[in-house]
SENUVO-47482 format. One record per residue (C-alpha): x, y, z; residue number from 0; chain. Coordinates in steps of 0.2 Angstrom, whole numbers, plus 5000, padded with zeros to 4 digits. Example, Ala and Ser with C-alpha at 12.3 -4.5 7.8 and 13.67 -1.06 7.14 Angstrom:
SENUVO-47482
x: 5062 | y: 4978 | z: 5039 | resi: 0 | chain: A .
x: 5068 | y: 4995 | z: 5036 | resi: 1 | chain: A .
end
This chain:
SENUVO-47482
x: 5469 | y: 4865 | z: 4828 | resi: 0 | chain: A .
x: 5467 | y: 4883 | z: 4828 | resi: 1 | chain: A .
x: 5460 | y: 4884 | z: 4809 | resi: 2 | chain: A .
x: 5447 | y: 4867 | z: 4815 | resi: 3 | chain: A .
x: 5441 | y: 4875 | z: 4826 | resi: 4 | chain: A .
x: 5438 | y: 4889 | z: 4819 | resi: 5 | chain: A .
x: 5430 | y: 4883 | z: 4805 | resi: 6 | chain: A .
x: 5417 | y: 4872 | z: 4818 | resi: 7 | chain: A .
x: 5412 | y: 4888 | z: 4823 | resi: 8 | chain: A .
x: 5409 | y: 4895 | z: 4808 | resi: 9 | chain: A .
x: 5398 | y: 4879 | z: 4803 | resi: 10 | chain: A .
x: 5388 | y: 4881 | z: 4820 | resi: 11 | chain: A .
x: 5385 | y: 4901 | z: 4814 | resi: 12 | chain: A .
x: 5379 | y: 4895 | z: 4799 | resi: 13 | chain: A .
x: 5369 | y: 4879 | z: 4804 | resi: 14 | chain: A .
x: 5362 | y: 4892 | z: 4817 | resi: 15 | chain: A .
x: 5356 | y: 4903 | z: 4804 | resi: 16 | chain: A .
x: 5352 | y: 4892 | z: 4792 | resi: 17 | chain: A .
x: 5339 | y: 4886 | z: 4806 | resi: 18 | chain: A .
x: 5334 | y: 4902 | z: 4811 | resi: 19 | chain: A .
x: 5330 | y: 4905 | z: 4792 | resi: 20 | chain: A .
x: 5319 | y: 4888 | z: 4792 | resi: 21 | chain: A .
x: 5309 | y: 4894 | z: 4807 | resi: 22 | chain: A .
x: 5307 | y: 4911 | z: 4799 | resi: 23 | chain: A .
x: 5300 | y: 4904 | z: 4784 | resi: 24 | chain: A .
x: 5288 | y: 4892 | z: 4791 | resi: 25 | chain: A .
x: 5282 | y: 4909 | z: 4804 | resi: 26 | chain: A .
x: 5279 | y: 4915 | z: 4787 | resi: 27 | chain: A .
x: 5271 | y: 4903 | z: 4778 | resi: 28 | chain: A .
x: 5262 | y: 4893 | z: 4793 | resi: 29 | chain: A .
x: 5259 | y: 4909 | z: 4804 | resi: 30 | chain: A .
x: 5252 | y: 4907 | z: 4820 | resi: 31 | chain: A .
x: 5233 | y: 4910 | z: 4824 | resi: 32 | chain: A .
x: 5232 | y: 4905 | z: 4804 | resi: 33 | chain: A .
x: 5234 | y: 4913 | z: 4789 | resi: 34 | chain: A .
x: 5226 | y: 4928 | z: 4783 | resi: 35 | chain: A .
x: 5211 | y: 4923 | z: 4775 | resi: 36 | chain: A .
x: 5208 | y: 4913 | z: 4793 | resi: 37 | chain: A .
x: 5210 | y: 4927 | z: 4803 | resi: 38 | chain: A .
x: 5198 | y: 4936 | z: 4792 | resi: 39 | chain: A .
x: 5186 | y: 4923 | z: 4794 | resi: 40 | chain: A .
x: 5189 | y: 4925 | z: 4811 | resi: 41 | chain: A .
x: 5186 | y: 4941 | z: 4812 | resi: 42 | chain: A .
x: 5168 | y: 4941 | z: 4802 | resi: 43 | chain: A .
x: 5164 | y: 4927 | z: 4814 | resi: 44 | chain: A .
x: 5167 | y: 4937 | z: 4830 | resi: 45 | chain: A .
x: 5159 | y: 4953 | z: 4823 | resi: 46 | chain: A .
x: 5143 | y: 4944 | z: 4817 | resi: 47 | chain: A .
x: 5146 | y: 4937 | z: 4840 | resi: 48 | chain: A .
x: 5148 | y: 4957 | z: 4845 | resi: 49 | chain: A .
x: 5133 | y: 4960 | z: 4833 | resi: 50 | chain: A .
x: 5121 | y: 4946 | z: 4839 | resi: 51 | chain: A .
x: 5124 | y: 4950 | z: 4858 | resi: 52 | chain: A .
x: 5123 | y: 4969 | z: 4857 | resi: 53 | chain: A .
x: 5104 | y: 4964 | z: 4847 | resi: 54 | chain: A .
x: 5100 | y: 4954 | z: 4864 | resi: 55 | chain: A .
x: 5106 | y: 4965 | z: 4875 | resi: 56 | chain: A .
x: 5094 | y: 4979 | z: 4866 | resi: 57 | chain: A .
x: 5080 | y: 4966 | z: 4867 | resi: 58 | chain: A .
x: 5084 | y: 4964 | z: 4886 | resi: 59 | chain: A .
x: 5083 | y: 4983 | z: 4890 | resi: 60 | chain: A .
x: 5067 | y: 4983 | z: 4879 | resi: 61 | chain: A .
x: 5060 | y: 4968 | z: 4890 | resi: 62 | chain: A .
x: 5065 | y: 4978 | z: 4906 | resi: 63 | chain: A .
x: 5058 | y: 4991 | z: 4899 | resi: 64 | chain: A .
x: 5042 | y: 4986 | z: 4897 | resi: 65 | chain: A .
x: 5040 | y: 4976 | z: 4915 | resi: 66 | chain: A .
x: 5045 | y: 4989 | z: 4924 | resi: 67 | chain: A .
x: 5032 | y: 5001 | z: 4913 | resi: 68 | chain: A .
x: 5019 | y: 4987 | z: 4918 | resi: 69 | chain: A .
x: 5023 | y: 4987 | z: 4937 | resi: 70 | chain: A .
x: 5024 | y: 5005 | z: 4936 | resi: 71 | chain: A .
x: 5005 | y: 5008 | z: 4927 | resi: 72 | chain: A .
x: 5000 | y: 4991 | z: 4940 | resi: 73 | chain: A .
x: 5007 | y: 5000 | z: 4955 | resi: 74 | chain: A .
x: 4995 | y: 5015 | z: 4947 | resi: 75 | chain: A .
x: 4979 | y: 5006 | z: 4944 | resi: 76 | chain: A .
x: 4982 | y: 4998 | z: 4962 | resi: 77 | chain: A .
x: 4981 | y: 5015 | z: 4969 | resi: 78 | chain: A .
x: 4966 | y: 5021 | z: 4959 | resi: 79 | chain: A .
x: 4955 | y: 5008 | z: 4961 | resi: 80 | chain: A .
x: 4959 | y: 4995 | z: 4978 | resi: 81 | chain: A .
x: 4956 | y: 5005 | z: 4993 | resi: 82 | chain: A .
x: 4968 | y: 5003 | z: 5008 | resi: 83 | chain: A .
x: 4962 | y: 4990 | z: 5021 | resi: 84 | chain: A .
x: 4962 | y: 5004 | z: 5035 | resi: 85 | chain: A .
x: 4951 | y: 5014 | z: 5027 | resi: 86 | chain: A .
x: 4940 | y: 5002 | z: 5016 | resi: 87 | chain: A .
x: 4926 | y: 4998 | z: 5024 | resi: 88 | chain: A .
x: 4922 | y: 5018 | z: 5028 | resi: 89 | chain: A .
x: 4924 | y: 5023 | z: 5012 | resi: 90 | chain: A .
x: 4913 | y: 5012 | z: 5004 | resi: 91 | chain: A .
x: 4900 | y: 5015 | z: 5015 | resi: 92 | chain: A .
x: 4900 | y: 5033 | z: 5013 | resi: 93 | chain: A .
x: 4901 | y: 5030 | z: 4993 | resi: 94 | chain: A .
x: 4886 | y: 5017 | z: 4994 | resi: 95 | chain: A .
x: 4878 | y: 5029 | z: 5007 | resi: 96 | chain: A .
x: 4879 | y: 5045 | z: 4995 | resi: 97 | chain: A .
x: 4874 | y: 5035 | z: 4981 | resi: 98 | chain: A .
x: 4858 | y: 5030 | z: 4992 | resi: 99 | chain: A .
x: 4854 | y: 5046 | z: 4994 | resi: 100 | chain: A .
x: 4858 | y: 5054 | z: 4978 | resi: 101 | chain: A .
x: 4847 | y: 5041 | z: 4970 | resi: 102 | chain: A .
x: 4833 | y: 5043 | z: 4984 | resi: 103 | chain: A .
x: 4831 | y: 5025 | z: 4991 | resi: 104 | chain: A .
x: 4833 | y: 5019 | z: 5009 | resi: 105 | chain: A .
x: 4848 | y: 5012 | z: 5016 | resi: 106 | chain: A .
x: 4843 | y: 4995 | z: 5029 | resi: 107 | chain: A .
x: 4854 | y: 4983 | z: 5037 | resi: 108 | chain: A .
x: 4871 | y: 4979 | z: 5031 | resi: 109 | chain: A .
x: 4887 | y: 4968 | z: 5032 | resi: 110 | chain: A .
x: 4903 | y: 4965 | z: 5026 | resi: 111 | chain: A .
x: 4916 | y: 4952 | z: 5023 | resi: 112 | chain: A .
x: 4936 | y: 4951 | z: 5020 | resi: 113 | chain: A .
x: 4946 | y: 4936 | z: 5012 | resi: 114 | chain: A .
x: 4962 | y: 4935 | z: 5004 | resi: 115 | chain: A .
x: 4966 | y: 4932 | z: 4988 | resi: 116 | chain: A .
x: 4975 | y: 4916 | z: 4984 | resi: 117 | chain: A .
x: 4992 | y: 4921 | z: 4979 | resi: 118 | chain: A .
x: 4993 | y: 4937 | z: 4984 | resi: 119 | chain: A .
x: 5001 | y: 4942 | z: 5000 | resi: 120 | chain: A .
x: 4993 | y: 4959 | z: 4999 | resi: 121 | chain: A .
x: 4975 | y: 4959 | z: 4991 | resi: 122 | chain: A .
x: 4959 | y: 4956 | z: 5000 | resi: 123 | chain: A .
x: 4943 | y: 4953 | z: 4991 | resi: 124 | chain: A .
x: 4930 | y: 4964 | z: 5003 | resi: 125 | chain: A .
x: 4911 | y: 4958 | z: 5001 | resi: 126 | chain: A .
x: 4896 | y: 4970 | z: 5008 | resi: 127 | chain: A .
x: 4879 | y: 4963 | z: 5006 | resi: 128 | chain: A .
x: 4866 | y: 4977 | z: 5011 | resi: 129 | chain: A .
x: 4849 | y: 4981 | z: 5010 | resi: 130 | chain: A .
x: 4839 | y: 4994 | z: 5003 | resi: 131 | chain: A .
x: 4821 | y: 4999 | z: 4999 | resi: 132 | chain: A .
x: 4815 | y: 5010 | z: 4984 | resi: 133 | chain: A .
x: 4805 | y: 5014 | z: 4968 | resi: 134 | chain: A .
x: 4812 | y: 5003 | z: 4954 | resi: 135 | chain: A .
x: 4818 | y: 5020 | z: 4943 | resi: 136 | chain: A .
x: 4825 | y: 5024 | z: 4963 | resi: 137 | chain: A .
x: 4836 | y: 5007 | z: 4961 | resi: 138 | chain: A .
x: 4840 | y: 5010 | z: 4943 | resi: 139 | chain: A .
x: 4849 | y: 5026 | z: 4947 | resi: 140 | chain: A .
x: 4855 | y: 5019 | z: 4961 | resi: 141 | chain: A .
x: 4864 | y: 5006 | z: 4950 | resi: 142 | chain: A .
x: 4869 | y: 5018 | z: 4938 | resi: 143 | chain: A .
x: 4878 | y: 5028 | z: 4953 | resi: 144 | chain: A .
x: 4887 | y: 5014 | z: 4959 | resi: 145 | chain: A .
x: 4892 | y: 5013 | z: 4941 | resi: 146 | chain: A .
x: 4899 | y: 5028 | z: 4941 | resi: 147 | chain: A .
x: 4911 | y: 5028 | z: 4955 | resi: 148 | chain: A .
x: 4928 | y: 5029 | z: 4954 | resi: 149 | chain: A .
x: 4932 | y: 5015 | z: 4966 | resi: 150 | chain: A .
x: 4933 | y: 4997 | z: 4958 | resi: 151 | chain: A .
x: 4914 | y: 4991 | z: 4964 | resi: 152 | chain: A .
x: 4906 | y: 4975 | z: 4958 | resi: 153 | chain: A .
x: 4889 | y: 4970 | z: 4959 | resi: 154 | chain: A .
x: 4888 | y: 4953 | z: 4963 | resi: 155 | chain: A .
x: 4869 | y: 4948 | z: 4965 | resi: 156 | chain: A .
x: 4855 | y: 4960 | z: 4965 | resi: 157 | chain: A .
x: 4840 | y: 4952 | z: 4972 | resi: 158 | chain: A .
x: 4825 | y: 4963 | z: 4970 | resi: 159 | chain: A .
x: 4807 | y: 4960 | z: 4975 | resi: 160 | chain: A .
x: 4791 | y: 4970 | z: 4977 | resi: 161 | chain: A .
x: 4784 | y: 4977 | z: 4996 | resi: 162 | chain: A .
x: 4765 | y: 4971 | z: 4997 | resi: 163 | chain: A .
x: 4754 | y: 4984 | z: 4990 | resi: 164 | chain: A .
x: 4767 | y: 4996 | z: 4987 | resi: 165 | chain: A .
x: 4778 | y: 5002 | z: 4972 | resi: 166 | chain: A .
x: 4794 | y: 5000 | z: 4983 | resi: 167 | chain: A .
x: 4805 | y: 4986 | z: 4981 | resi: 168 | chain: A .
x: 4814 | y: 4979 | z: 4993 | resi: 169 | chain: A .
x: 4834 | y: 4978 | z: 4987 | resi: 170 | chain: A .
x: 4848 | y: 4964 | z: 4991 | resi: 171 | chain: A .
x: 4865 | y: 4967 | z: 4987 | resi: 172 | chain: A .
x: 4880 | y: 4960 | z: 4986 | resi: 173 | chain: A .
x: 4896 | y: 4971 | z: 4981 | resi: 174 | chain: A .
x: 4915 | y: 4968 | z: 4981 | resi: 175 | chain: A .
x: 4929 | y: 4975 | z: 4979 | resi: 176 | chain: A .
x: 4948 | y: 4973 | z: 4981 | resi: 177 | chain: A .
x: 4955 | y: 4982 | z: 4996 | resi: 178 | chain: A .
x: 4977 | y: 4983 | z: 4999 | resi: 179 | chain: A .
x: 4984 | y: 4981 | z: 5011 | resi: 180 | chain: A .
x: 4997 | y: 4994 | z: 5011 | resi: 181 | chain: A .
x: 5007 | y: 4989 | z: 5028 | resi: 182 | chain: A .
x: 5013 | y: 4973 | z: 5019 | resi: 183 | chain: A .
x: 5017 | y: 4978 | z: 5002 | resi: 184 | chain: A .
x: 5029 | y: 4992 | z: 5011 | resi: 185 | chain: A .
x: 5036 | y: 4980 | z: 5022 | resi: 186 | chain: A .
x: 5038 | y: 4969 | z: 5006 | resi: 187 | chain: A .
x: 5048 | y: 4983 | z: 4997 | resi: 188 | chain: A .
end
């Protein structure tokens, strides 16, 4: 019995490697994840991945880039040209008041309105309507002054029409402008 079982052992060895060779061989020739060519294939297809996302990621830093360039040059132009609401209504009284006098014509009566703007939680859209009395080269330059000011002033209606037996003309006006108003947009921020 000794020499049986010794040789069933032997024949398990062998039938063990003989298995162990089978599996070898197919690791080889099936391996896993695929072949070479596959994996290479692979490969191309996940660098062209890694390509294609690093060109949208470039794209979205451009696109951040730019809006933030926009808000910054907005935020600018907001400040240049829309007074605050505090301080509106003086200041473009003392611009249209100077430009009055710079062009030699004669202030009357005035009034001024404020509305919001429709979608905007900080823009107003101020409306003065005043009255004036000059030569018509007198308004001319007066025009041309408000022209020229650095606030963001828009002539409406100009309503002109001449004084009985005078070369004056008496001036109505309607200007507006975009006032901010500064306490929301730093409570919005």
């Amino acid at each position: 019995m000794p020499k049986n079982s010794s040789t069933l052992i032997i024949r398990i060895f062998l039938g063990a490697l003989v298995a162990a060779n089978l599996v070898a061989a197919g690791l080889v020739l099936f391996p896993p994840g695929g072949s070479a060519d596959e994996l290479q294939r692979q490969m191309g297809a996940l660098q062209s991945q890694v390509a294609q996302g690093k060109a949208r990621l470039e794209r979205s830093r451009e696109h951040v880039s730019a809006v933030e360039k926009g808000r910054e040059e907005g935020d600018q132009f907001l400040a240049a040209y829309f007074l605050e609401r505090r301080t509106a209504y003086s200041t473009l009284l003392t611009e249209i008041g100077d430009a009055a006098t710079s062009s030699k014509i004669k202030q009357r009566e005035y009034s001024y309105s404020t509305e919001p703007i429709e979608g905007s939680d900080t823009l107003n859209l101020m409306t003065i309507t005043a009255n004036f009395e000059g030569a018509y080269r007198d308004v001319l330059n007066f025009v041309h002054e408000l022209d020229k000011s650095p606030r963001l002033l828009i002539v409406e209606s100009l309503n002109a029409a001449p004084q009985q037996n005078s070369n004056v003309l008496s001036v109505s006006m309607k200007i507006d402008t975009f006032v901010r108003d500064s306490s929301a947009s730093g409570a919005a921020q």
